[in-house]
C-alpha positions as CSV (number, residue, x, y, z in Angstrom):
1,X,0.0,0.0,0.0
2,X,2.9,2.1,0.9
3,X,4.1,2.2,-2.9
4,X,0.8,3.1,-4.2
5,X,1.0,6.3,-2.5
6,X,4.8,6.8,-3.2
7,X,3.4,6.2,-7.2
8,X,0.4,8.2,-6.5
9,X,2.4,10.9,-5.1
10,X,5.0,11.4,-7.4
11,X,3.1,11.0,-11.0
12,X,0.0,13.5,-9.8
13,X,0.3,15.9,-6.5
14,X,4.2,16.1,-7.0
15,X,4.2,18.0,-10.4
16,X,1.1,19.8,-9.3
17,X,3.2,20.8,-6.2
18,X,5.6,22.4,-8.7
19,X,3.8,23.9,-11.3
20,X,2.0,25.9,-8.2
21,X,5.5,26.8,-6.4
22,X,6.8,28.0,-9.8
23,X,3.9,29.9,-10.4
24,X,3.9,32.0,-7.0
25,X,7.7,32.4,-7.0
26,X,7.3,34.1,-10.4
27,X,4.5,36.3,-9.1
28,X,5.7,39.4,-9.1
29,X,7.0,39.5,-12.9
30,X,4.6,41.0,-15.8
31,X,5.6,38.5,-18.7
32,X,4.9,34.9,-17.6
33,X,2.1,34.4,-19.4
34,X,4.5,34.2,-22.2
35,X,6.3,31.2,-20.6
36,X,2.9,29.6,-20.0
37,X,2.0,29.9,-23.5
38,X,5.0,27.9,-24.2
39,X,4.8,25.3,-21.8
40,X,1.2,24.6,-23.7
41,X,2.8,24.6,-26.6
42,X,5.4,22.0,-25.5
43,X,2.9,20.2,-24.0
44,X,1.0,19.6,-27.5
45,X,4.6,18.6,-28.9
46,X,5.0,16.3,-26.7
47,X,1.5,14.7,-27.0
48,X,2.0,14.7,-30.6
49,X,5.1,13.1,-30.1
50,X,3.6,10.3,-27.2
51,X,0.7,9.2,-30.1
52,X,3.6,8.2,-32.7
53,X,5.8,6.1,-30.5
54,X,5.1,2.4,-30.3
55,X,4.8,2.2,-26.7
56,X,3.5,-1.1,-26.0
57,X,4.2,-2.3,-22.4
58,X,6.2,0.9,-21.5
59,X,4.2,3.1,-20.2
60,X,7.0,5.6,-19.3
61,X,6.5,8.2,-21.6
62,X,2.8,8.4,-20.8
63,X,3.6,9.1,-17.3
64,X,6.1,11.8,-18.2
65,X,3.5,13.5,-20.2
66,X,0.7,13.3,-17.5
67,X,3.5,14.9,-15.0
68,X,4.2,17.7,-17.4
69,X,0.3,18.4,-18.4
70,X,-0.2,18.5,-14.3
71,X,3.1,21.0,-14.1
72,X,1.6,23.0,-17.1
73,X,-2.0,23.1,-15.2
74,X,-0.5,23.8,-12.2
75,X,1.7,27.2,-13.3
76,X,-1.6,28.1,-15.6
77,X,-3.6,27.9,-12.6
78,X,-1.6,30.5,-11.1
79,X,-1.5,32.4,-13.9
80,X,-5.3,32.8,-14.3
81,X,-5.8,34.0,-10.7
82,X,-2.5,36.2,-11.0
83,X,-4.9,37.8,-14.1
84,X,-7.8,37.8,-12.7
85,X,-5.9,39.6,-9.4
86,X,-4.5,42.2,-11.3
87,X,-7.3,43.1,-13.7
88,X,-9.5,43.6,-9.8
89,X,-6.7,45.3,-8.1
90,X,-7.0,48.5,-10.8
């Protein structure tokens, strides 16, 4: 049971856990909205790359994916509320 959470853990709260921290320690710039549209945009690389690798019985690259997407959801998370903060606070 123990390594279900330890697998749990690090594919899906782990990279959300980091996505969030790297979104509130880049609060304070103006631009990162840029560097989320590029993590998107890697992000659909990368799936595009995933669908034309013969990946039966690895499911490796899957799992990388899934951590990035929940990393890229994460910091566009942030980014949302950082917009939605600014646009109140004028």
């Amino acid at each position: 049971m123990a390594q279900i959470n330890f697998t749990v853990f690090f594919i899906y709260i782990l990279p959300v856990i980091v996505g969030l921290l790297l979104g509130l320690s880049l609060w304070k710039l103006r631009k990162t909205y840029l560097l989320s549209v590029l993590m998107i945009l890697l992000d659909i690389v990368f799936w595009c790359i995933l669908l034309n690798i013969n990946t039966h019985g690895s499911e490796g690259p899957g799992i990388l994916v899934t951590m990035y997407d929940l990393t890229t959801l994460a910091f566009s998370f942030i980014e949302i509320i950082k917009l939605i903060f600014r646009r109140h606070m004028k």
